[in-house]
VEXDREN-2710 file (C-alpha; in Angstrom, 1 decimal):
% VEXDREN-2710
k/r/px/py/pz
1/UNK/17.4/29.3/-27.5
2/UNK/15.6/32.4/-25.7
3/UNK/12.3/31.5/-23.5
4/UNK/10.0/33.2/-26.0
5/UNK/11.7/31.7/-29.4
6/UNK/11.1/28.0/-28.2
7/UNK/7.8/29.0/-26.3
8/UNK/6.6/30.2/-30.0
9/UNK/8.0/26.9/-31.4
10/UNK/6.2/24.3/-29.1
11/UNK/3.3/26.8/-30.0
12/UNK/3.3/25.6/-33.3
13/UNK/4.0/22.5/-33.0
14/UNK/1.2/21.8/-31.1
15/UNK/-0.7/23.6/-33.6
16/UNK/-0.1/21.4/-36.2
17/UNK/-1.1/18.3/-34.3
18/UNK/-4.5/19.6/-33.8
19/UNK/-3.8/20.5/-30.4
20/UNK/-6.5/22.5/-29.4
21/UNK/-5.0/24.3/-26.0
22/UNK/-1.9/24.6/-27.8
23/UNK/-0.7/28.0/-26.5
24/UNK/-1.5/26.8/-23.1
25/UNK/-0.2/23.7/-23.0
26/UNK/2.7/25.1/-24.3
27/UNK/3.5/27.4/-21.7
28/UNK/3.0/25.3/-18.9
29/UNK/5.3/22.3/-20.5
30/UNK/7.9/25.2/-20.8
31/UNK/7.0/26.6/-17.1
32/UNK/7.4/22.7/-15.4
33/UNK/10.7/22.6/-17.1
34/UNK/11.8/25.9/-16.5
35/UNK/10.7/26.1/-12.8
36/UNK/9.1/29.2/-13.8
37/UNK/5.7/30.8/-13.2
38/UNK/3.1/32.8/-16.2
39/UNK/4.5/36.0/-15.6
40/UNK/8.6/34.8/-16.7
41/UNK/7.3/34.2/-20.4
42/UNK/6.3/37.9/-20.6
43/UNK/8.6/39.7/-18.2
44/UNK/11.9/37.3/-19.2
45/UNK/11.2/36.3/-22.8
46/UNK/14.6/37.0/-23.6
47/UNK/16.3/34.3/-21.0
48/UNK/18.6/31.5/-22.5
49/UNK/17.8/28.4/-21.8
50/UNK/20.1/25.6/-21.3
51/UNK/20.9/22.8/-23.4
52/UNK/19.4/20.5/-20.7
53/UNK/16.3/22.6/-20.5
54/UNK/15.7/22.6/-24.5
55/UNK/15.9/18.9/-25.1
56/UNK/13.5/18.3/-22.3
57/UNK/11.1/21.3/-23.2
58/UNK/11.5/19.7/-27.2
59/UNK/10.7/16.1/-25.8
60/UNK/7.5/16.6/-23.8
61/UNK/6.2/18.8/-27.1
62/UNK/6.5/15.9/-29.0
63/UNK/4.8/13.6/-26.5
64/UNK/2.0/15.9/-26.3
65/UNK/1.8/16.3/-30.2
66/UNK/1.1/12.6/-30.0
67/UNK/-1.9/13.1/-28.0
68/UNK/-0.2/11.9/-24.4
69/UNK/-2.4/13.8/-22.2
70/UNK/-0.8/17.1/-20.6
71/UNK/-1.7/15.3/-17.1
72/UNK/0.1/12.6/-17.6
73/UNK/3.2/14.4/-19.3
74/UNK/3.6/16.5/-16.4
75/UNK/2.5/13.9/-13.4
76/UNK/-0.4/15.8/-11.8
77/UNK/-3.3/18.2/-12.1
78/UNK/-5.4/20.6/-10.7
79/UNK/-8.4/19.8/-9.1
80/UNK/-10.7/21.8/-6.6
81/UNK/-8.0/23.9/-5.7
82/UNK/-5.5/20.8/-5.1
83/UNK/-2.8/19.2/-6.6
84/UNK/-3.3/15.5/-7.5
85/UNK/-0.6/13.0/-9.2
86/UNK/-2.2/11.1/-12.1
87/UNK/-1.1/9.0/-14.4
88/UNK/-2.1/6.3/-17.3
89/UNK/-3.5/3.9/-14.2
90/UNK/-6.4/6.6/-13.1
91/UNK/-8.7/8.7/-14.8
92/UNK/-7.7/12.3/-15.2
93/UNK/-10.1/14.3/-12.7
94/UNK/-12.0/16.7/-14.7
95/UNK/-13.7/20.1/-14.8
96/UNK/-17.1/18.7/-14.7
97/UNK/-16.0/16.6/-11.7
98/UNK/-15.8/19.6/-9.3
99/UNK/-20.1/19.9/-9.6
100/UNK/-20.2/16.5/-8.0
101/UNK/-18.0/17.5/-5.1
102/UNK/-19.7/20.7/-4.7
103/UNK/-22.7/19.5/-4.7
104/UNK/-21.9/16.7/-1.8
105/UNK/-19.9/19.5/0.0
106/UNK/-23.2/21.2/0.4
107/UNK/-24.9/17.8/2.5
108/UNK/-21.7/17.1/4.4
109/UNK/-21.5/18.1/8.5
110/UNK/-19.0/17.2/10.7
111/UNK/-18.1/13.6/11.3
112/UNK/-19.9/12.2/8.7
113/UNK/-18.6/8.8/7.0
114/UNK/-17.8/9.1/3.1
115/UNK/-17.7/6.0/0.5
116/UNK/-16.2/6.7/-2.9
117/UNK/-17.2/3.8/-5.3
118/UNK/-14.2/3.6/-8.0
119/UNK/-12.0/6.1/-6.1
120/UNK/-9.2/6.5/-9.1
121/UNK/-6.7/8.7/-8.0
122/UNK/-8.7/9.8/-4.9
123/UNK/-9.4/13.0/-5.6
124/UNK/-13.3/13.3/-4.6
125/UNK/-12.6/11.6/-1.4
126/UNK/-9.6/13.7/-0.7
127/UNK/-11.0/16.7/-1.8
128/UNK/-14.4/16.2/0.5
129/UNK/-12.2/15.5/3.1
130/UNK/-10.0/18.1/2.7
131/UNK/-13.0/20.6/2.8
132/UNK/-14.7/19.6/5.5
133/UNK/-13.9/18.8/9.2
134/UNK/-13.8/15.7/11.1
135/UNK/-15.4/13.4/8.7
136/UNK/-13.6/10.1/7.4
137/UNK/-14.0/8.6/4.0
138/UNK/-13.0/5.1/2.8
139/UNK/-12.0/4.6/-1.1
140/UNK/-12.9/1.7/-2.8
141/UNK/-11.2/0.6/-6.4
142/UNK/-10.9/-2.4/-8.4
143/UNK/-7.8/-1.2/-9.4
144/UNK/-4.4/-1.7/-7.1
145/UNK/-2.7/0.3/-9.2
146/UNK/-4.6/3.1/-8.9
147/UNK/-5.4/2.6/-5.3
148/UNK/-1.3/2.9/-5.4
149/UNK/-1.6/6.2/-6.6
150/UNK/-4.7/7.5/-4.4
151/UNK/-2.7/6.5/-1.5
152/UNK/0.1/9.2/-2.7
153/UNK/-2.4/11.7/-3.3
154/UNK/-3.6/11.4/0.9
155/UNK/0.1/11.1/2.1
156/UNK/1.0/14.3/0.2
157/UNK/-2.4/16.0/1.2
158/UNK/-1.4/14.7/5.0
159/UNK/-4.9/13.4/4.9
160/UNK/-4.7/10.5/7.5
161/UNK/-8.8/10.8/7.6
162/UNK/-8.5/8.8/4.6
163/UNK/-8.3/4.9/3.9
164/UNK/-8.1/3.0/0.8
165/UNK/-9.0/-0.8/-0.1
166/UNK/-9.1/-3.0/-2.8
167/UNK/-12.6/-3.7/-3.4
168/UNK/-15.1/-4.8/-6.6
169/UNK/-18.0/-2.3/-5.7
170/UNK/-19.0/-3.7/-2.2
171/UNK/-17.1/-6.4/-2.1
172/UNK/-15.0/-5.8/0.6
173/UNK/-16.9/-2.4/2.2
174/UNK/-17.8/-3.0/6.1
175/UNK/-19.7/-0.3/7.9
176/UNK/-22.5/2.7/7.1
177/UNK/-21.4/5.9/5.7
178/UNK/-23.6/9.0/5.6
179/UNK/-22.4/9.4/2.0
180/UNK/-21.6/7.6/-0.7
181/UNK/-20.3/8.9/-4.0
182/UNK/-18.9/7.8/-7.0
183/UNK/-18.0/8.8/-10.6
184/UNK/-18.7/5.7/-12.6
185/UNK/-17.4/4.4/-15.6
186/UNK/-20.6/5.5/-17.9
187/UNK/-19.2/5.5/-21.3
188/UNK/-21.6/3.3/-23.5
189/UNK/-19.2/0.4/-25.1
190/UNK/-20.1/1.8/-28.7
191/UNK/-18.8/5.3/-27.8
192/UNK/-15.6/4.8/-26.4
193/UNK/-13.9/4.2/-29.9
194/UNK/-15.1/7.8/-31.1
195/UNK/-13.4/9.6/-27.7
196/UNK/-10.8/12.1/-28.1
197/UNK/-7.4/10.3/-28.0
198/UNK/-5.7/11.5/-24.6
199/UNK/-9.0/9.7/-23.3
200/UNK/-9.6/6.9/-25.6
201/UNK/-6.0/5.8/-26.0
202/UNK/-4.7/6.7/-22.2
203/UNK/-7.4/6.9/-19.6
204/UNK/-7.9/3.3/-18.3
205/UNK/-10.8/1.8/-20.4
206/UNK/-12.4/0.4/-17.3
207/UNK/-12.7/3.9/-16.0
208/UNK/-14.8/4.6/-19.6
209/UNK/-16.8/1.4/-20.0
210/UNK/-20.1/1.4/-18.7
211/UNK/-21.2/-1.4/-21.0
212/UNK/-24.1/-1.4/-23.5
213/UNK/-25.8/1.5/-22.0
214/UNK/-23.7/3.1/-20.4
215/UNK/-26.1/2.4/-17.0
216/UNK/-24.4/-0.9/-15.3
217/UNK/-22.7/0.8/-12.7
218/UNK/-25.0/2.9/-11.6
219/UNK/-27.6/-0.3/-11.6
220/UNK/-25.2/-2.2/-9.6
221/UNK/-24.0/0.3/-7.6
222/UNK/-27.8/1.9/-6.4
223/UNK/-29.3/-2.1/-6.0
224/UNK/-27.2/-2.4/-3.2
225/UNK/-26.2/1.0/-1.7
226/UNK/-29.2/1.2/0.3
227/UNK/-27.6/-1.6/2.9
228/UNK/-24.8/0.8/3.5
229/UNK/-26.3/3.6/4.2
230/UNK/-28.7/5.0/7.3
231/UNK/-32.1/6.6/6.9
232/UNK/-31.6/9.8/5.2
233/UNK/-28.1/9.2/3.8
234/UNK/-27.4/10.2/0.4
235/UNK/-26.1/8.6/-2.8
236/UNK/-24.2/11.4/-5.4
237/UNK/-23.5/10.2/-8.5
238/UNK/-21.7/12.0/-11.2
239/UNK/-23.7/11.2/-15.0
240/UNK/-23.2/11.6/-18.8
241/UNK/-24.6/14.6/-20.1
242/UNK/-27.9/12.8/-21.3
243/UNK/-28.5/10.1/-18.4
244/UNK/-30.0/12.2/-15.6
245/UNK/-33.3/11.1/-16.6
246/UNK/-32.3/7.5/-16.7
247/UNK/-30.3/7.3/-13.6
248/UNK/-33.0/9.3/-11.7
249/UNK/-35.3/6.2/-12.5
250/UNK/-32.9/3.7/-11.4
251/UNK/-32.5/5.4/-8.0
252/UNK/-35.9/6.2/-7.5
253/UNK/-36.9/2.0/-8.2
254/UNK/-34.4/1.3/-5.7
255/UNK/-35.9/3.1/-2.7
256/UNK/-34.5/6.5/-3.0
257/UNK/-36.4/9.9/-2.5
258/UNK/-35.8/13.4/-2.8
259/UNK/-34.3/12.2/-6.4
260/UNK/-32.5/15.5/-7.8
261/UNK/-30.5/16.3/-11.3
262/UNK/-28.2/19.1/-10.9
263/UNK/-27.1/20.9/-14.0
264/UNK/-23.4/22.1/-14.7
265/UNK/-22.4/26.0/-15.5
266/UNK/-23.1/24.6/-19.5
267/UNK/-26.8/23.6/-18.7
268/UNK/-26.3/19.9/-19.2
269/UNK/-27.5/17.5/-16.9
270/UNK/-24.0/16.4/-14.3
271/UNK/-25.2/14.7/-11.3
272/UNK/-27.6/13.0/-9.4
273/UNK/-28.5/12.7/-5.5
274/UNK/-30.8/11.1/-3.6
275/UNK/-31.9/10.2/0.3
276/UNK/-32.7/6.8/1.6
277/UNK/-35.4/5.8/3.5
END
């Protein structure tokens, strides 16, 4: 079958399963099996593929149809201009994500010390670290399995400024760090049920559930940060769309100043920072 022919019909099969990317996920299922770039679908539409190459194309089309998410069909993803594996043992780094590295890329200097509470696949750590000079960063994750997997990310990044340990918040964290960040499970229990499949049904739910509320991590995590941090370090946390308000309380009744909500590029409330004193 040509390129364009079975492009069209992973197109439409996608379509039909209420995929809502489905000409885009479609052409990049097609490009990882194909070896090929976006141009070769417009300039080489007419190119056989082999037997080998259909079966596998047809195969991870149906996979997706059944709401496996493209991430984990194709074993990685973009994220702030990096290439991280993933897989159904971490959370698949998002979009949104990228505001809460920005936004602690703009408060790092040189040499500075980074904690990432609930590190997943490591890609805010990595990615800080891979932006910025000299500074070292320590991952923590409750999760060996995906500590497993954050650990591939730094050895394919080369990043050797990077360690990673099995830890249940601050369990097993020694030292100060100028930073610490994290991207909580904030997910209220009652909400998880009503996600869109690829998250509901793949993400790890302990990556989702931030119990009742949706506020226990960020109560357990800000209680104690404080002890880990110098005078004038800074706390980031990414936050749910309608919990800036919330979270800014929480941080500013445990000590912190200079309490700040920054907005995504839709308007809606995406993280919060704060300095200790």
């Amino acid at each position: 079958m040509r390129y364009q022919e079975i492009y069209r019909q992973g197109v439409y099969a996608l379509e039909r399963a209420g995929i809502e990317e489905a000409a885009l996920d479609a052409r990049l299922l097609l490009e990882d099996v194909c070896g090929t770039d976006r141009t070769a679908l417009y300039a080489h539409g007419e190119q056989e593929l082999t037997g080998g190459q259909e079966e596998r194309y047809l195969e991870k089309i149906r996979h997706r149809a059944e709401r496996i998410p493209l991430q984990h069909i194709l074993g990685k993803t973009e994220f702030m201009g990096l290439t991280f594996k993933v897989n159904e043992d971490v959370l698949c780094p998002r979009p949104d994500t990228e505001i809460l590295v920005e936004e602690v890329l703009k408060h790092l200097h040189d040499g500075m010390r980074i904690l990432d509470i609930g590190t997943g696949s490591g890609c805010i750590l990595l990615s800080l670290l891979h932006y910025s000079n000299d500074c070292q960063g320590v991952g923590v994750d409750i999760s060996e399995k995906a500590l497993q997997v954050a650990k591939e990310n730094a050895e394919k990044l080369s990043a050797d400024r990077a360690s990673f340990i099995r830890s249940d918040l601050f369990g097993g964290v020694e030292g100060v760090f100028e930073i610490i960040v994290s991207n909580p499970p904030y997910i209220r229990s009652s909400e998880i049920e009503h996600l869109m499949p690829e998250v509901r049904d793949h993400d790890p739910r302990a990556a989702l559930d931030g119990r009742e509320d949706g506020l226990f991590f960020y109560r357990e995590i800000t209680k104690r940060a404080k002890e880990y941090l110098p005078g004038g370090g800074m706390l980031f946390y990414e936050i749910g769309y309608d919990q800036g308000e919330a979270v800014s309380r929480i941080m500013r009744d445990n000590g912190f100043r200079e309490v700040e909500i920054i907005k995504d590029f839709s308007g809606l409330d995406r993280v919060v920072s704060g300095t200790a004193y």
